[in-house]
C-alpha positions, 0 to 999 in steps of 0.5 A: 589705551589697551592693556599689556600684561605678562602672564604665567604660565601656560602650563596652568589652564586659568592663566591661559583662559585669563590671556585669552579673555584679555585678548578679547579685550584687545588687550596686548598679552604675552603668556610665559611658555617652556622653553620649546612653546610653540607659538608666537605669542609665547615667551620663553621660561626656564623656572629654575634660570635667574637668568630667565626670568630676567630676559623673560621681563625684559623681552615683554617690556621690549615687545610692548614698550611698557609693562601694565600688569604682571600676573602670576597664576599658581595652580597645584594640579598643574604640578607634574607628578613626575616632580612628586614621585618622592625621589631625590632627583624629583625633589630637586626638580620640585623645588627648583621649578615650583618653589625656586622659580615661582620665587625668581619670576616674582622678584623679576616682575615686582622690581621691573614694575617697582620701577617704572612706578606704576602697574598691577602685579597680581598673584592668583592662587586657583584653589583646590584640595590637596586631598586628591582622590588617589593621589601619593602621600609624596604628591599631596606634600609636594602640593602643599608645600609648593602652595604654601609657599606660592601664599607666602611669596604673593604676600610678601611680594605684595607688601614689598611694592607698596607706596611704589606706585604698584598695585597688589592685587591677590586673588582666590580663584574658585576653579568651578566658578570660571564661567563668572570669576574669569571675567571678573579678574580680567577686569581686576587685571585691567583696573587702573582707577586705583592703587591698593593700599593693602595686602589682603586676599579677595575672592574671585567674584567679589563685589564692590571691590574695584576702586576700593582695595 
């Protein structure tokens, strides 16, 4: 039976390359989308809406029937730098979208899995130095903290669904190794031979982890 995984989101270019290895899978996949996306496997997302994320979890579970993998990918460059000009209105944005939203659609997913008792929820964190070369003081604040916080949510989330049946996945992902830990985490994603019983990062790439965590 192929998989059925709810990506996000298709702002982040791992989360899209991560929805177009699991097609080739022939896997059923549906990528988390703005609001105006234009494509027919896209599912509609309004980070700040609580009511979002809720009918985002529920068209998925609808379109598939059952919710195998929820997959969550946090990349800061993917950040807008209008959301990190330092403003009042840009803070609120900020927050709302890359703190508040991430925050909602975790809390959808895990309790939708949670439920059924069974499933992969996998938080991805693509990592990357908020040093960037020229960038504001505001845009490596933002960055930071909007990382920060996306660490501190996927591990806690984790630690919540333990002994539900659900099984945490967290994985470091190393953007200039895509070529070899792409395929890997789609195979991570897909692993149903185990249900982990701890909350601990892992490398994409690393061997020997598959049945195991």
């Amino acid at each position: 039976m192929s998989l059925r995984a709810l990506i996000s989101d298709a702002t982040v270019p791992v989360a899209v390359s991560l929805a177009g290895a699991l097609r080739a899978q022939e896997s059923e996949v549906a990528i988390l989308s703005r609001l105006d996306g234009a494509s027919p496997l896209d599912i509609p997302w309004n980070r700040p809406s609580a009511l979002s994320a809720r009918t985002a979890i529920l068209t998925a579970k609808n379109r598939f029937g059952v919710l195998d993998a929820g997959v969550v990918v946090f990349d800061s460059a993917a950040i807008p730098t209008d959301c990190l000009d330092g403003s009042p209105g840009g803070w609120c944005r900020f927050s709302d979208e890359y703190v508040r939203g991430y925050l909602l659609l975790a809390a959808e997913m895990s309790a939708a899995l949670a439920d059924a008792r069974r499933g992969t929820l996998c938080f991805t964190l693509v990592e990357r130095s908020v040093e960037v070369s020229g960038a504001r003081p505001t845009e490596r604040i933002g960055r930071a903290v909007a990382e920060a916080a996306f660490v501190q949510l996927a591990e806690e989330t984790a630690r919540s669904v333990l002994g539900s049946g659900v099984s945490p996945l967290l994985v470091r992902f190393n953007p200039s190794e895509e070529s070899e830990g792409l395929p890997w985490l789609a195979a991570a994603v897909a692993d149903s031979t185990s249900v982990r019983k701890d909350v601990r990062w892992v490398k994409s790439g690393s061997r020997g982890i598959f049945g195991r965590l």
